[in-house]
N, CA, C and O atoms as a GROMACS GRO file, in nm:
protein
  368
    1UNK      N    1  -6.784  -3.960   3.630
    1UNK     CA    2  -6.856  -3.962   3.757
    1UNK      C    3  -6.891  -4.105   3.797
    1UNK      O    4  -6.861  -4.153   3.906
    2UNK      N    5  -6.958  -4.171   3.698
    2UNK     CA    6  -7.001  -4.302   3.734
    2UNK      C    7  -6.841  -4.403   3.730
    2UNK      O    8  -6.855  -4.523   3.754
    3UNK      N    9  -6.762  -4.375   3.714
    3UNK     CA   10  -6.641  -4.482   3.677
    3UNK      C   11  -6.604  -4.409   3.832
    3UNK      O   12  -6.656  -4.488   3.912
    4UNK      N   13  -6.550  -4.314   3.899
    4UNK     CA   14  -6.507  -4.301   4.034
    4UNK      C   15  -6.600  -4.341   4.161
    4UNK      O   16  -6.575  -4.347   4.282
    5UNK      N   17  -6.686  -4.359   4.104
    5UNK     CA   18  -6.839  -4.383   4.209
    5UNK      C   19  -6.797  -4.550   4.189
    5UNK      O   20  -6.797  -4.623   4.288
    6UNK      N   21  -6.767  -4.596   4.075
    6UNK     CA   22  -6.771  -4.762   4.101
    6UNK      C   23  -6.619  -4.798   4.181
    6UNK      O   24  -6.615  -4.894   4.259
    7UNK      N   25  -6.486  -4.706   4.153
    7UNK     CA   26  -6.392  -4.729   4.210
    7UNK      C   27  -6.358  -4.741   4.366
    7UNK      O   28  -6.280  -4.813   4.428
    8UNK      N   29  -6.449  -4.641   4.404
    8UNK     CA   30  -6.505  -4.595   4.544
    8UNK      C   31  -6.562  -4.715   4.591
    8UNK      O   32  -6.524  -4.739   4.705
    9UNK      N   33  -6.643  -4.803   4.542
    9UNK     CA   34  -6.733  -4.943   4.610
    9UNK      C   35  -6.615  -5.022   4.568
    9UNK      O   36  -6.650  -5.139   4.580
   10UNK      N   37  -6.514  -5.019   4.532
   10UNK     CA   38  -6.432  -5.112   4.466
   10UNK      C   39  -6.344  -5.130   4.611
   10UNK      O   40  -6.314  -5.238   4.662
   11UNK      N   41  -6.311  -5.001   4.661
   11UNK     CA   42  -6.260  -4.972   4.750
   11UNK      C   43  -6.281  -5.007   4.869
   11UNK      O   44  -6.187  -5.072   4.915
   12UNK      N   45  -6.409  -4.984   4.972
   12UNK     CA   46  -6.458  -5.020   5.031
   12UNK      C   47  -6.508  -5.190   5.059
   12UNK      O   48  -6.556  -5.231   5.164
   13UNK      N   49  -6.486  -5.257   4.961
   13UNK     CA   50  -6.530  -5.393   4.974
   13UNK      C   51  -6.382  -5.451   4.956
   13UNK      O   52  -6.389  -5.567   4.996
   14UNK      N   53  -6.251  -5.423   4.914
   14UNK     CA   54  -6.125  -5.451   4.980
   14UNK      C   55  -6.074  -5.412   5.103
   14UNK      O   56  -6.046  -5.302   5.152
   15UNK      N   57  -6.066  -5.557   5.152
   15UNK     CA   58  -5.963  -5.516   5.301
   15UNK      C   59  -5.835  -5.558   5.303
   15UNK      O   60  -5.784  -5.635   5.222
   16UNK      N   61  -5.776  -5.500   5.407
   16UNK     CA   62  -5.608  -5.532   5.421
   16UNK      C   63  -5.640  -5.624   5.523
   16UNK      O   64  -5.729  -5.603   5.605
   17UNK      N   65  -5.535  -5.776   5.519
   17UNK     CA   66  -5.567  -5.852   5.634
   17UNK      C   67  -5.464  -5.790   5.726
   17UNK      O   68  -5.387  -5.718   5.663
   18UNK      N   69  -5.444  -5.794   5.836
   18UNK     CA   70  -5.371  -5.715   5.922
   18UNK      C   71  -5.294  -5.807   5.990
   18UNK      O   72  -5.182  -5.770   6.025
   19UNK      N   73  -5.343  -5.962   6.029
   19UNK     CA   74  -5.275  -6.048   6.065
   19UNK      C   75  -5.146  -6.089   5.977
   19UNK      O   76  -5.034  -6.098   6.028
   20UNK      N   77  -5.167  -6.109   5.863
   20UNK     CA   78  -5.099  -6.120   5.769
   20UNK      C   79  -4.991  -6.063   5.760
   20UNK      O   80  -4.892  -6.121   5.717
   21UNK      N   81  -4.989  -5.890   5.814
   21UNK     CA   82  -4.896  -5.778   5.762
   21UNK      C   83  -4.858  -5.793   5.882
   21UNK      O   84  -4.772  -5.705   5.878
   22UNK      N   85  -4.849  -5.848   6.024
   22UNK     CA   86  -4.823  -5.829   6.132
   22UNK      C   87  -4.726  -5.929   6.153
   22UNK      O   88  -4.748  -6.028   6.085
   23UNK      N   89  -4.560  -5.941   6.271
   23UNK     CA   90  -4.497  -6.029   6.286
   23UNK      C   91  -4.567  -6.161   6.389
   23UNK      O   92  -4.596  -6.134   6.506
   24UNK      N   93  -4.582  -6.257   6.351
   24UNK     CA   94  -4.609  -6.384   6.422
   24UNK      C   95  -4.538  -6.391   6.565
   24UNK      O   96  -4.420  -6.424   6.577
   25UNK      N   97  -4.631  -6.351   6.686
   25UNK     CA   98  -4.566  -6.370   6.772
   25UNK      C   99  -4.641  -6.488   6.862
   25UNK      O  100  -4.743  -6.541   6.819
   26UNK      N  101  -4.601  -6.513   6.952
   26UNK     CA  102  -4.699  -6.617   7.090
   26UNK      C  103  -4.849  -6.561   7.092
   26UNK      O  104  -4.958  -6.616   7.084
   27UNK      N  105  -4.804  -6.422   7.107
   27UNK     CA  106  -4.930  -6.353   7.147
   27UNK      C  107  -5.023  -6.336   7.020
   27UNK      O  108  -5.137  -6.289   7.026
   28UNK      N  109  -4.978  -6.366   6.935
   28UNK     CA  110  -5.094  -6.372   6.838
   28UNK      C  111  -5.148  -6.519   6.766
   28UNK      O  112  -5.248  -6.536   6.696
   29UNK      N  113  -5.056  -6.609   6.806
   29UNK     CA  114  -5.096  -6.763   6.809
   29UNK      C  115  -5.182  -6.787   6.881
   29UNK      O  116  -5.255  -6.712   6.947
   30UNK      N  117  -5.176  -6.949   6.867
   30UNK     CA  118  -5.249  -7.041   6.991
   30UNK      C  119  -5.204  -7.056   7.094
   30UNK      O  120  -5.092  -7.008   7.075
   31UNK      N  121  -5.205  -7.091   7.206
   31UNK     CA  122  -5.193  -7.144   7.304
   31UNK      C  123  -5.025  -7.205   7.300
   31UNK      O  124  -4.950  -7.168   7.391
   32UNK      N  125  -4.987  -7.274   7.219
   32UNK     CA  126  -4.889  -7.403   7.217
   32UNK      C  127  -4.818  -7.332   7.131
   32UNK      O  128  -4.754  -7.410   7.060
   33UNK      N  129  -4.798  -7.215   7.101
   33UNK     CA  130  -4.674  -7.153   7.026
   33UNK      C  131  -4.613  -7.132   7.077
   33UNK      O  132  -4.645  -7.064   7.175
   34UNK      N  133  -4.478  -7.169   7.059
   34UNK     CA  134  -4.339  -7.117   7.073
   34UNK      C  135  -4.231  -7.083   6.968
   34UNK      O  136  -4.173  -7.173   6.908
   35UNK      N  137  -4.204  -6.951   6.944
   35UNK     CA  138  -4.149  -6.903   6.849
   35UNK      C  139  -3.984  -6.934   6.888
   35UNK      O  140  -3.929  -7.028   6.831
   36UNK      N  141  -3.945  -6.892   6.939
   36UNK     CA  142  -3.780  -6.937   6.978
   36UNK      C  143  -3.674  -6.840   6.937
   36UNK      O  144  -3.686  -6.719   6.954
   37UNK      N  145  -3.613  -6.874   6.906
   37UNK     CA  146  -3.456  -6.795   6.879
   37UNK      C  147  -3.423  -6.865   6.751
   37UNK      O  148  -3.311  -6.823   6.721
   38UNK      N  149  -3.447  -6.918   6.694
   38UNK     CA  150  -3.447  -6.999   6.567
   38UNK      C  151  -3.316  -7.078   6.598
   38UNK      O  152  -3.250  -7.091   6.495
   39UNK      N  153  -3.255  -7.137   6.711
   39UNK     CA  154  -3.178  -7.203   6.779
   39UNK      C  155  -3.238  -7.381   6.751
   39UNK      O  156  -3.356  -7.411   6.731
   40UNK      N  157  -3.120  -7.479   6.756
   40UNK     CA  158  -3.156  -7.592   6.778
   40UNK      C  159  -3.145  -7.624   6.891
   40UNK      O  160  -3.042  -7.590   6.948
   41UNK      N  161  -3.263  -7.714   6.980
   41UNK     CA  162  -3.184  -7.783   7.093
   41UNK      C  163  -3.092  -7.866   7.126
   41UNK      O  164  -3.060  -7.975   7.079
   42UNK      N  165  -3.037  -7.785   7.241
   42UNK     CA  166  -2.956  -7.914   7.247
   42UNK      C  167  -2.983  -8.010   7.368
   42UNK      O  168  -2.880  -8.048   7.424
   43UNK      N  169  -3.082  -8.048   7.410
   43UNK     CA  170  -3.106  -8.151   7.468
   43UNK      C  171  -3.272  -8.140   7.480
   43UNK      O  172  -3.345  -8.077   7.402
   44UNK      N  173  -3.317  -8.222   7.605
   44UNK     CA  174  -3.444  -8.224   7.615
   44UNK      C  175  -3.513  -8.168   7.764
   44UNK      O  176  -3.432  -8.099   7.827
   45UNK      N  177  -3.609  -8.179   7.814
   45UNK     CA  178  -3.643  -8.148   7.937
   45UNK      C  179  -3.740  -8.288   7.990
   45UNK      O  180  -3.827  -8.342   7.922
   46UNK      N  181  -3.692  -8.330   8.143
   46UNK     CA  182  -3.702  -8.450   8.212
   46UNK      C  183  -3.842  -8.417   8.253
   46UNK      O  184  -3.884  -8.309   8.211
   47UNK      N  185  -3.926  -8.493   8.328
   47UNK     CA  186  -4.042  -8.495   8.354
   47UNK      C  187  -4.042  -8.390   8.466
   47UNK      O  188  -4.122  -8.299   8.488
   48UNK      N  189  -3.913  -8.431   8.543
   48UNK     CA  190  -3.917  -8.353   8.700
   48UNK      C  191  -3.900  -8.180   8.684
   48UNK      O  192  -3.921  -8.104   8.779
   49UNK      N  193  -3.866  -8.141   8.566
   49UNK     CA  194  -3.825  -8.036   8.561
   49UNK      C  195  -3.686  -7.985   8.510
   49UNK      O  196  -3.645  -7.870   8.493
   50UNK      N  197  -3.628  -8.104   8.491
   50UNK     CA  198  -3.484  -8.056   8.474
   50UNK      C  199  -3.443  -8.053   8.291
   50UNK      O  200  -3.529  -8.047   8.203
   51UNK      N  201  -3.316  -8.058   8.270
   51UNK     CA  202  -3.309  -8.044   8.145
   51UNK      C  203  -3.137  -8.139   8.111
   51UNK      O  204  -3.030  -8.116   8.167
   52UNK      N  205  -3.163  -8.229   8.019
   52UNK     CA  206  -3.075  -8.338   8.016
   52UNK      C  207  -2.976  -8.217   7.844
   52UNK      O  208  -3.045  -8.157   7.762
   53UNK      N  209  -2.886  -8.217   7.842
   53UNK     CA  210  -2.790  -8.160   7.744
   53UNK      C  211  -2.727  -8.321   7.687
   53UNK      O  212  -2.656  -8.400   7.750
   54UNK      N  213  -2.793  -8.336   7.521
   54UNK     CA  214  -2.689  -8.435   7.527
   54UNK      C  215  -2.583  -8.355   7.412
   54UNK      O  216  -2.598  -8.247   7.355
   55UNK      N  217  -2.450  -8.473   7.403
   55UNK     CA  218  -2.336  -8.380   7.380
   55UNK      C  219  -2.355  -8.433   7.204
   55UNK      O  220  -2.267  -8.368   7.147
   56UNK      N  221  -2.423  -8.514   7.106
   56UNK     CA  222  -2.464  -8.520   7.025
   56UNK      C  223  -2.493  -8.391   6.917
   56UNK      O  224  -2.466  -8.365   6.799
   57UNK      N  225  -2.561  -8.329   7.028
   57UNK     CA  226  -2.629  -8.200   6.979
   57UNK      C  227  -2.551  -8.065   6.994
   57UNK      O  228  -2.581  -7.958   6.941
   58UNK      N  229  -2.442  -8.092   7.081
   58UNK     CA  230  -2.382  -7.961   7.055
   58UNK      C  231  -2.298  -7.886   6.988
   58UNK      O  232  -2.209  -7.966   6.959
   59UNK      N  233  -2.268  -7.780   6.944
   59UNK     CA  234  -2.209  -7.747   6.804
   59UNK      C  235  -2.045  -7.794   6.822
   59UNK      O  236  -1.998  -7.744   6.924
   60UNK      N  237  -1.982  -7.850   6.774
   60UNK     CA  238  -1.850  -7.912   6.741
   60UNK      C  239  -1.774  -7.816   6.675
   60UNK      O  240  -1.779  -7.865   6.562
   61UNK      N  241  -1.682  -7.678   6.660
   61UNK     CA  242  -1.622  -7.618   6.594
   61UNK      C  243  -1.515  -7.709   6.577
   61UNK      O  244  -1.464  -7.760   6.676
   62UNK      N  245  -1.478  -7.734   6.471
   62UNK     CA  246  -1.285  -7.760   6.424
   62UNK      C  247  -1.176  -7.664   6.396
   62UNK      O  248  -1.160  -7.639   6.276
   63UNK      N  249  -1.101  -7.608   6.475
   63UNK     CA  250  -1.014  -7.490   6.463
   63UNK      C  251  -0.880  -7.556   6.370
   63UNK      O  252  -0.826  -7.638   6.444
   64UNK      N  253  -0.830  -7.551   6.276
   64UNK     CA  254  -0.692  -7.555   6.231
   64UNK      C  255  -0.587  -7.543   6.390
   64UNK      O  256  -0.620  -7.500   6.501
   65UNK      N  257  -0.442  -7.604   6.338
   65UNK     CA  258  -0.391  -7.534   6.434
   65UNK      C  259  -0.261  -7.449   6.340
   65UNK      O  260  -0.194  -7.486   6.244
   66UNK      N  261  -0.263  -7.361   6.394
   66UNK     CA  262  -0.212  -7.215   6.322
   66UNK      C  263  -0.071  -7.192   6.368
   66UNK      O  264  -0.036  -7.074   6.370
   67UNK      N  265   0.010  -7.275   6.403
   67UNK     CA  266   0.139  -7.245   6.481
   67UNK      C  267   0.225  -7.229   6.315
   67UNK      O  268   0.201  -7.306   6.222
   68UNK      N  269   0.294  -7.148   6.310
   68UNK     CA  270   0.413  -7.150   6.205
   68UNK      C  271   0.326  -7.078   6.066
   68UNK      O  272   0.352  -7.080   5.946
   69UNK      N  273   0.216  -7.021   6.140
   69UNK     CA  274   0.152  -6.973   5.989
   69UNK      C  275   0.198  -6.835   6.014
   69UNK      O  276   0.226  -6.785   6.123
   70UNK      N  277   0.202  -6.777   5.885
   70UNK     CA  278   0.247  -6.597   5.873
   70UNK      C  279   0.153  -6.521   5.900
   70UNK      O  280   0.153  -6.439   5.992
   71UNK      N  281   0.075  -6.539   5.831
   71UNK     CA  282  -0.044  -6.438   5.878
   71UNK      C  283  -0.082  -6.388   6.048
   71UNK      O  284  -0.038  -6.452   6.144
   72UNK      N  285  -0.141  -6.307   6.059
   72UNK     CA  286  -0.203  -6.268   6.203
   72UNK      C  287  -0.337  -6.291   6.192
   72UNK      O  288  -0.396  -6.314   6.087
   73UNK      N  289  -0.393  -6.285   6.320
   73UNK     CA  290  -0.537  -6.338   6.355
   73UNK      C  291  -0.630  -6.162   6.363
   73UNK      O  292  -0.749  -6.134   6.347
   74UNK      N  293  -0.506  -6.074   6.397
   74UNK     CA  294  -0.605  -5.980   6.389
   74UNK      C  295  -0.559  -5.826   6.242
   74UNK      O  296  -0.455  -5.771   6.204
   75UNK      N  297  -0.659  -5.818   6.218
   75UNK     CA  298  -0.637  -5.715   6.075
   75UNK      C  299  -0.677  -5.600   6.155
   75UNK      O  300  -0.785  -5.602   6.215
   76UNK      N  301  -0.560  -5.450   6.164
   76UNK     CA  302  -0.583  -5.329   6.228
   76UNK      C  303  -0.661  -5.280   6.138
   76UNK      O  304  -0.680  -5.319   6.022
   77UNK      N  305  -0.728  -5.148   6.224
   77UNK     CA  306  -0.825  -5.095   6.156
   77UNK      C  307  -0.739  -4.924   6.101
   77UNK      O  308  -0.800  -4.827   6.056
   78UNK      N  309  -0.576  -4.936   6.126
   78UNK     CA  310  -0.521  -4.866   6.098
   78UNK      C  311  -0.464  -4.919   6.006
   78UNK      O  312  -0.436  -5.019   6.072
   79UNK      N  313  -0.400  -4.951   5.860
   79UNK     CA  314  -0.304  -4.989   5.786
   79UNK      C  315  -0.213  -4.928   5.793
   79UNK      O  316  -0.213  -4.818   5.849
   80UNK      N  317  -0.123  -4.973   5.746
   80UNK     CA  318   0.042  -4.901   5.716
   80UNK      C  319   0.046  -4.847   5.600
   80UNK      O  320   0.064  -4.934   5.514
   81UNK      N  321   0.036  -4.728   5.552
   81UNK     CA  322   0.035  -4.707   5.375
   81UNK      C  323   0.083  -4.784   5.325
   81UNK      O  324   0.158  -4.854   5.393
   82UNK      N  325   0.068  -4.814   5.178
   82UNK     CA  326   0.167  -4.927   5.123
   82UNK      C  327   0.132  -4.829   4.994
   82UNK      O  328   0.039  -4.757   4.958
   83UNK      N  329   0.286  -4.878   4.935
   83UNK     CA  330   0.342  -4.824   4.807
   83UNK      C  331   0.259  -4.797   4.663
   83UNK      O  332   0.285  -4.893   4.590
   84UNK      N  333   0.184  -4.720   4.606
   84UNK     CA  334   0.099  -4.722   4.533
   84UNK      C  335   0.239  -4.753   4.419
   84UNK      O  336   0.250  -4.850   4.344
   85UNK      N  337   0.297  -4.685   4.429
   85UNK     CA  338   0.361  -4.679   4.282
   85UNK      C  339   0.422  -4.835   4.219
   85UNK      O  340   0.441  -4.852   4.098
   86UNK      N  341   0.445  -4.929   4.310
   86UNK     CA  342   0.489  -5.080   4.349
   86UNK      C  343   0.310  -5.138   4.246
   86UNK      O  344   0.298  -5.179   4.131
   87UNK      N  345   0.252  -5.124   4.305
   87UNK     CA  346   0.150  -5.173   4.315
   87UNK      C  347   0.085  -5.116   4.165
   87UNK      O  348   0.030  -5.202   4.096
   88UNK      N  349   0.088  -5.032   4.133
   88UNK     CA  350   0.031  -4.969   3.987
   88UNK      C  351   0.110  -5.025   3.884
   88UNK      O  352   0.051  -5.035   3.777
   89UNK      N  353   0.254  -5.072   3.888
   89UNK     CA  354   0.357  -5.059   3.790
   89UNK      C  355   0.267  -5.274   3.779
   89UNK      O  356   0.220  -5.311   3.671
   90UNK      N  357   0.264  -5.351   3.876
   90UNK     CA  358   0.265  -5.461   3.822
   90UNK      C  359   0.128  -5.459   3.835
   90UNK      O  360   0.095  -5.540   3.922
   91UNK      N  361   0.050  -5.414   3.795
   91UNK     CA  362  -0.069  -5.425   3.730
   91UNK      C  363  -0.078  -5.426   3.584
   91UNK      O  364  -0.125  -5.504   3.502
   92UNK      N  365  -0.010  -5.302   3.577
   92UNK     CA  366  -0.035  -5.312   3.402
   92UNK      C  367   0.039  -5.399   3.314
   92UNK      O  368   0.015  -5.399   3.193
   0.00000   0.00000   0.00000
């Protein structure tokens, strides 16, 4: 009796913080939060309003060039059966 009676005040004097368990949004910041897109910029914004892109910052992909290669660019979502028995014999 007395050990559930102390568990009970044990209880009551723990709280869940709720901020804590909650996602961080603007609306639960300050003023000057901006959460974003987890994006880098790529440029800045001018006094007047506008927005300068410099080309520093923008993502650069390098593509191979693929002329004379065998392979294809696209893999069907149908295959062609292929030969189990081919395929079992040079495994083992």
């Amino acid at each position: 009796m007395a050990l559930g009676l102390l568990l009970g005040i044990g209880r009551t004097w723990r709280r869940k913080r709720t901020s804590s368990l909650d996602i961080l949004t603007s609306k639960r910041a300050d003023k000057n939060y901006y959460k974003g897109k987890n994006c880098k910029p790529t440029g800045f914004h001018t006094r007047k309003g506008g927005y300068v892109v410099v080309q520093e910052r923008l993502p650069n992909y390098v593509v191979p060039d693929l002329t004379n290669f065998k392979l294809k660019p696209y893999v069907s979502q149908c295959p062609i059966e292929a030969k189990i028995a081919e395929a079992s014999s040079s495994a083992k």
